[in-house]
Backbone atoms as SQL, in Angstrom:
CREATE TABLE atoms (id INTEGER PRIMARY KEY, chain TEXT, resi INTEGER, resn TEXT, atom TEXT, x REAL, y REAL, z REAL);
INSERT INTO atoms VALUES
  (1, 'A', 1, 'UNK', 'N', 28.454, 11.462, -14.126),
  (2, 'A', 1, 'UNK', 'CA', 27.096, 11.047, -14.379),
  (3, 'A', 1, 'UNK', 'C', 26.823, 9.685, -13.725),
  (4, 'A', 2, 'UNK', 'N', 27.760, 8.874, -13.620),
  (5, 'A', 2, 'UNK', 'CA', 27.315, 7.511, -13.313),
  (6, 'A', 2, 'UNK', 'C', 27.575, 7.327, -11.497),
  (7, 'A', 3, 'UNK', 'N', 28.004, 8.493, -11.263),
  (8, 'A', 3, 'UNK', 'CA', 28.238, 8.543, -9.493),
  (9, 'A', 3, 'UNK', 'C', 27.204, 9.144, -9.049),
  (10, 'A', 4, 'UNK', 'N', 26.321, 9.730, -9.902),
  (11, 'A', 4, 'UNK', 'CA', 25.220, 10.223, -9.407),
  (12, 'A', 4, 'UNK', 'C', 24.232, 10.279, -9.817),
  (13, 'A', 5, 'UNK', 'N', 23.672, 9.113, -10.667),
  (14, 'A', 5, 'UNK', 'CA', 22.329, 9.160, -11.734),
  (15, 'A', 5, 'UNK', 'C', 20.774, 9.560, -11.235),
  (16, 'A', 6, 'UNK', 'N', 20.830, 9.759, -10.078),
  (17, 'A', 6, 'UNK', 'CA', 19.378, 9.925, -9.408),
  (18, 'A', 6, 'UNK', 'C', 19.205, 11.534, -9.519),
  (19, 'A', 7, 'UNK', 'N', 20.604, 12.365, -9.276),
  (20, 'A', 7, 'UNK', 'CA', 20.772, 13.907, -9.792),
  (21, 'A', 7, 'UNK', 'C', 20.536, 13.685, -11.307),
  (22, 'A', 8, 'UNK', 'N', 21.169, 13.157, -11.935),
  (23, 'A', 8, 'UNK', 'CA', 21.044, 13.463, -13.322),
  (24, 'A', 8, 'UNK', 'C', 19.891, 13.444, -13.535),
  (25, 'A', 9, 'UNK', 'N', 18.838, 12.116, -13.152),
  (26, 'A', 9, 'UNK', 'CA', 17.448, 11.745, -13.393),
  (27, 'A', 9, 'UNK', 'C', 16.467, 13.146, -13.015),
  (28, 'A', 10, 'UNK', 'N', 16.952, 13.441, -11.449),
  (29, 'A', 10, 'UNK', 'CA', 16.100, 14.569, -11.192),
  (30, 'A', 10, 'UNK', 'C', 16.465, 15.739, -12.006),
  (31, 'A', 11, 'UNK', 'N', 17.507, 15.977, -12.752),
  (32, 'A', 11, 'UNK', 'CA', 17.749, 17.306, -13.205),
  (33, 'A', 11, 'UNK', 'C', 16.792, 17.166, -14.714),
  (34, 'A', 12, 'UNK', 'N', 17.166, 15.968, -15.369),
  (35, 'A', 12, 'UNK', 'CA', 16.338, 15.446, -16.646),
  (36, 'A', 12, 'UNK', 'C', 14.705, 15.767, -16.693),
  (37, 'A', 13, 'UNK', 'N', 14.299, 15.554, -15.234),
  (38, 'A', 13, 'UNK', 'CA', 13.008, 15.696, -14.862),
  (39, 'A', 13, 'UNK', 'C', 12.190, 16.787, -14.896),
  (40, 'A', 14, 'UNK', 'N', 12.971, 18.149, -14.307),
  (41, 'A', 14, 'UNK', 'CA', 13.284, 18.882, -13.932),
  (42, 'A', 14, 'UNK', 'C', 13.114, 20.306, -15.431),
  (43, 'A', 15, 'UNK', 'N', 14.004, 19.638, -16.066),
  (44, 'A', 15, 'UNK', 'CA', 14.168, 20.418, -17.262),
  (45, 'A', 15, 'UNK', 'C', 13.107, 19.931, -18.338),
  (46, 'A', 16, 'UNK', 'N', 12.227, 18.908, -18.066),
  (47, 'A', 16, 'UNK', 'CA', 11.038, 18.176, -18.622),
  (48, 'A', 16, 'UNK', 'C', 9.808, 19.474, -18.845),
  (49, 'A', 17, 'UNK', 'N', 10.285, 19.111, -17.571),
  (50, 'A', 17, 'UNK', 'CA', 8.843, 20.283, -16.822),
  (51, 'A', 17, 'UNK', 'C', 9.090, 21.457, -17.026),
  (52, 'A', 18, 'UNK', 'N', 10.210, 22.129, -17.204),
  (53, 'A', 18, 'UNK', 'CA', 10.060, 23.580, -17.527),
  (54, 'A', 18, 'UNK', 'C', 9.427, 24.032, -18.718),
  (55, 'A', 19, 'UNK', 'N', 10.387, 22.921, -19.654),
  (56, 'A', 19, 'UNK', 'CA', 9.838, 23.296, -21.214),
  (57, 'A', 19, 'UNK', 'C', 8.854, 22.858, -21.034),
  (58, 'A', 20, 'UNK', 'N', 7.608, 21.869, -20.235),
  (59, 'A', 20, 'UNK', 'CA', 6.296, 21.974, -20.451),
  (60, 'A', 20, 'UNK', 'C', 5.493, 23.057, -20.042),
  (61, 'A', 21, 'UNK', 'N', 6.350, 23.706, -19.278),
  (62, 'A', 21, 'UNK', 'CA', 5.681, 25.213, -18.632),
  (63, 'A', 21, 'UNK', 'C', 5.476, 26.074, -19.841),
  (64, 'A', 22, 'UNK', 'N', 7.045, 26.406, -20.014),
  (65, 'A', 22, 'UNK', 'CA', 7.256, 27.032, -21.600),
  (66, 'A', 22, 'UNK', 'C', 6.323, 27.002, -22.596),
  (67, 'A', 23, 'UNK', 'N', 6.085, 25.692, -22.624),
  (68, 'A', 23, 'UNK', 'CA', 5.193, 25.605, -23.813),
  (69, 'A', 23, 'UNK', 'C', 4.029, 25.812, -24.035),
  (70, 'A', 24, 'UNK', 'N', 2.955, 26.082, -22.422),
  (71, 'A', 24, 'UNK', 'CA', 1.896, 26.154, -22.082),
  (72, 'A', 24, 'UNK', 'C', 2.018, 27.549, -22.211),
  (73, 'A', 25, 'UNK', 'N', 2.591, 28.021, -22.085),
  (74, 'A', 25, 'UNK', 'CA', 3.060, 29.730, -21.929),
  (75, 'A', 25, 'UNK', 'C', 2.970, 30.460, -23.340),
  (76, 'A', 26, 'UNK', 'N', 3.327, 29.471, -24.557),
  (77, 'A', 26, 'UNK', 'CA', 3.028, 30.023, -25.675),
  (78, 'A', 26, 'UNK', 'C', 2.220, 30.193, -26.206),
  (79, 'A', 27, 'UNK', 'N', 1.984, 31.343, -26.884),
  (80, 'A', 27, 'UNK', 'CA', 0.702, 32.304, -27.148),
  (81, 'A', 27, 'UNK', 'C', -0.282, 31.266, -28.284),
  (82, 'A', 28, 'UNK', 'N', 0.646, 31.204, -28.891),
  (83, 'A', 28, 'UNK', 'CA', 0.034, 30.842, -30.336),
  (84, 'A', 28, 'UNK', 'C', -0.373, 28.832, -29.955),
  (85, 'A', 29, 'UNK', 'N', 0.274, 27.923, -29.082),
  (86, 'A', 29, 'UNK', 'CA', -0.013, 26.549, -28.807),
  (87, 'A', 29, 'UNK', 'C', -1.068, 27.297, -28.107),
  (88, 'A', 30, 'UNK', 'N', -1.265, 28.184, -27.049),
  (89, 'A', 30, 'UNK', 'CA', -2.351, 28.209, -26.608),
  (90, 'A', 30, 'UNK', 'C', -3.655, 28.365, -26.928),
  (91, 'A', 31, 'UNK', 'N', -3.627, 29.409, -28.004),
  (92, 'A', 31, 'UNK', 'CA', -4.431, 29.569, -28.693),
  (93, 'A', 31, 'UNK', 'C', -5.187, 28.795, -29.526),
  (94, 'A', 32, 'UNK', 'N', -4.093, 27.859, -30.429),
  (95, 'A', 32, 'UNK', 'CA', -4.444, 26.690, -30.994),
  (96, 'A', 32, 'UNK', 'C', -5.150, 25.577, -29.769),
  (97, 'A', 33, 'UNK', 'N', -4.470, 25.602, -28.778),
  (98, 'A', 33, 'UNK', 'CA', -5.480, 24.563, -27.997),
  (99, 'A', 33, 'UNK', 'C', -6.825, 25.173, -27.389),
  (100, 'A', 34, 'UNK', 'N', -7.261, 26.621, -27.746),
  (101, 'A', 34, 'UNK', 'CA', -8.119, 26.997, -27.031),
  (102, 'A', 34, 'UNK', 'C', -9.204, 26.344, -28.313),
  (103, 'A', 35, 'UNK', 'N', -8.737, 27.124, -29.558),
  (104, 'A', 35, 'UNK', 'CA', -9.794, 26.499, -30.782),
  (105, 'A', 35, 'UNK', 'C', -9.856, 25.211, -31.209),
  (106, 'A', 36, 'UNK', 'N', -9.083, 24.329, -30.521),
  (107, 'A', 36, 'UNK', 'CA', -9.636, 22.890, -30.774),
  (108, 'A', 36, 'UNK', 'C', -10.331, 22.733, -29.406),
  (109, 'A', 37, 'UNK', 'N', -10.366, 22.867, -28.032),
  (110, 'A', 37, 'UNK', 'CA', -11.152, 22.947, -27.240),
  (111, 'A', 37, 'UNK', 'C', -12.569, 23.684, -27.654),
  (112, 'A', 38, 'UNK', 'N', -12.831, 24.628, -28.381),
  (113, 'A', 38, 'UNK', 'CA', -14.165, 24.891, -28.625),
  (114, 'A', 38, 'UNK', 'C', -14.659, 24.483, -29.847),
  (115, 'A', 39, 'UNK', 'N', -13.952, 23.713, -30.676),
  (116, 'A', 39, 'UNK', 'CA', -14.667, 23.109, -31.596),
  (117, 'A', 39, 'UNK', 'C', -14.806, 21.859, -31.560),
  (118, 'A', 40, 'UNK', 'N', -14.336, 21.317, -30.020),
  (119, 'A', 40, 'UNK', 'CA', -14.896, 20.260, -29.644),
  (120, 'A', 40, 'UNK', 'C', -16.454, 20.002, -28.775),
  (121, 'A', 41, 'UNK', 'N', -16.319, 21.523, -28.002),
  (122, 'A', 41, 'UNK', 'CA', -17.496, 21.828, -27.478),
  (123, 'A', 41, 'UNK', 'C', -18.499, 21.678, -28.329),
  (124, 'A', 42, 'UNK', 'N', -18.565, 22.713, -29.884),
  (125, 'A', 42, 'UNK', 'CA', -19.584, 22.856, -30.369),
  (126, 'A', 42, 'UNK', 'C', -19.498, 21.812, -31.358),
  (127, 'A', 43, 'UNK', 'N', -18.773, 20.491, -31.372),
  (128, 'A', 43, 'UNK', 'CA', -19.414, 19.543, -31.592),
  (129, 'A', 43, 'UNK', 'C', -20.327, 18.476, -30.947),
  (130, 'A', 44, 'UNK', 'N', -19.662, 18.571, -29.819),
  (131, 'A', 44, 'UNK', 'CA', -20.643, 17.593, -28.893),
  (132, 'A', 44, 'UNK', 'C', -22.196, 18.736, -28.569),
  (133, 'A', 45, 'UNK', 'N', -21.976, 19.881, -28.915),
  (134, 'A', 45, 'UNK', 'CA', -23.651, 20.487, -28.422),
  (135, 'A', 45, 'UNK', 'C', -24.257, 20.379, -29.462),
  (136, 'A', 46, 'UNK', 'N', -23.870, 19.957, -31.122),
  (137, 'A', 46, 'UNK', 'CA', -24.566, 20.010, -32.304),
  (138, 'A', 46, 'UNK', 'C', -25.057, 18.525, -32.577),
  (139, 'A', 47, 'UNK', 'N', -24.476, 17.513, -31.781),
  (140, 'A', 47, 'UNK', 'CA', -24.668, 16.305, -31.954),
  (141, 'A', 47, 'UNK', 'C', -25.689, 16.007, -30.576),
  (142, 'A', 48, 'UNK', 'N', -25.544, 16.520, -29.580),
  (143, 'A', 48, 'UNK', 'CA', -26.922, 16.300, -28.707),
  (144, 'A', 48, 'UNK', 'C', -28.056, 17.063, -29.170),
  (145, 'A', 49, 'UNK', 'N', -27.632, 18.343, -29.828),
  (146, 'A', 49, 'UNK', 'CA', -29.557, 19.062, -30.313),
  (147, 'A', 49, 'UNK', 'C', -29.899, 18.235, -31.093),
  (148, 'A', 50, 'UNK', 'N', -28.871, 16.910, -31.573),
  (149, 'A', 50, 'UNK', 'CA', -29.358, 16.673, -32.679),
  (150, 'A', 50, 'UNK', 'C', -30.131, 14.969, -32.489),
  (151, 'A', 51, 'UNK', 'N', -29.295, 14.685, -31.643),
  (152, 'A', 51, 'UNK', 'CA', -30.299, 13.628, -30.950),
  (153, 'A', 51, 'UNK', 'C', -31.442, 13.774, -29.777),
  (154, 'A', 52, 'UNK', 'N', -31.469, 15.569, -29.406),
  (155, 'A', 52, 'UNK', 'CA', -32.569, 15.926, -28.510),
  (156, 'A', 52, 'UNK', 'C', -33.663, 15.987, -29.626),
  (157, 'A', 53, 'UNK', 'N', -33.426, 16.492, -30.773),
  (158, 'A', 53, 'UNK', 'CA', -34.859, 17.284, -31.808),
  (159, 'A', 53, 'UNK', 'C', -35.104, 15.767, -32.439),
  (160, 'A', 54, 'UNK', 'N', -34.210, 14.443, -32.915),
  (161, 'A', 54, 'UNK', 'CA', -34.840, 13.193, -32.919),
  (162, 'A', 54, 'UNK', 'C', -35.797, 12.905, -32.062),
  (163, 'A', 55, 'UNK', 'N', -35.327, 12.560, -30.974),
  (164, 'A', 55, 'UNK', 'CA', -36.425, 12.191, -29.752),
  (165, 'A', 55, 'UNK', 'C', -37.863, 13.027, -29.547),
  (166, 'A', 56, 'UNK', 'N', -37.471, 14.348, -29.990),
  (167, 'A', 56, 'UNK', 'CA', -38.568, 15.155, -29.709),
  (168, 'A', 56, 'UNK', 'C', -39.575, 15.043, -30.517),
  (169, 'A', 57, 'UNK', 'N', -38.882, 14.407, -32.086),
  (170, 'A', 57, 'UNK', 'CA', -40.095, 14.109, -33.303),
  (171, 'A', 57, 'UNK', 'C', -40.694, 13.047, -32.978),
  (172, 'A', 58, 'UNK', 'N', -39.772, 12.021, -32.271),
  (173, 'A', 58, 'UNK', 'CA', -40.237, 10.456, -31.928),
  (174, 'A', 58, 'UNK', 'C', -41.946, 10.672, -31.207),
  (175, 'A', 59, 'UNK', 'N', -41.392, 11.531, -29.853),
  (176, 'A', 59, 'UNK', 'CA', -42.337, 11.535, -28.909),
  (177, 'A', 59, 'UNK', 'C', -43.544, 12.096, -29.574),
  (178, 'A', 60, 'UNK', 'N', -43.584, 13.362, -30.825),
  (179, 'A', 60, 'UNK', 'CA', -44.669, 13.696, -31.186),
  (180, 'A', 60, 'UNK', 'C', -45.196, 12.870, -31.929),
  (181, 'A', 61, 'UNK', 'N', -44.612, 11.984, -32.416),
  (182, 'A', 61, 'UNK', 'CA', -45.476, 11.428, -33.553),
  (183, 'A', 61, 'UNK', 'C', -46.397, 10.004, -32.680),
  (184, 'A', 62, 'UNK', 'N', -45.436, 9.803, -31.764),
  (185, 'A', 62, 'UNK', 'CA', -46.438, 8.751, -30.654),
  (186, 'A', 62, 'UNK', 'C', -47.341, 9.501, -30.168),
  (187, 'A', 63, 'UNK', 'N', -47.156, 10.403, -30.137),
  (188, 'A', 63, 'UNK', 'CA', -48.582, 11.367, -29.283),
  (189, 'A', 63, 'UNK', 'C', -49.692, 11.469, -30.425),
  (190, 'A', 64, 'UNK', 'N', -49.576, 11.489, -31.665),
  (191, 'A', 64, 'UNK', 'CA', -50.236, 11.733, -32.536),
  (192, 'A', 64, 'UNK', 'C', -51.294, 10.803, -32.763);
């Protein structure tokens, strides 16, 4: 190990990345990251209708 630490480093590296492959590969992390990806979506679209339909009362009531 110590005659060749730049192999060891690259092999360390190496085997990093597989299991991050691996892990992307699993059904169920994936899944779980798909439903926190869309319940992040449909938070940020419930929080802009929700500052679009503010603005929209603003503007009517200046029109009024």
């Amino acid at each position: 190990m110590q005659e060749h630490p730049r192999q060891w480093q690259f092999h360390g590296s190496m085997l990093a990345e597989a299991d991050r492959m691996l892990d992307e590969l699993d059904v169920e992390k994936r899944s779980l990251r798909v439903m926190e990806e869309l319940d992040r979506y449909s938070r940020e679209r419930s929080d802009r209708m929700r500052r679009l339909r503010r603005k929209a009362r603003i503007r009517i009531k200046r029109s009024e």
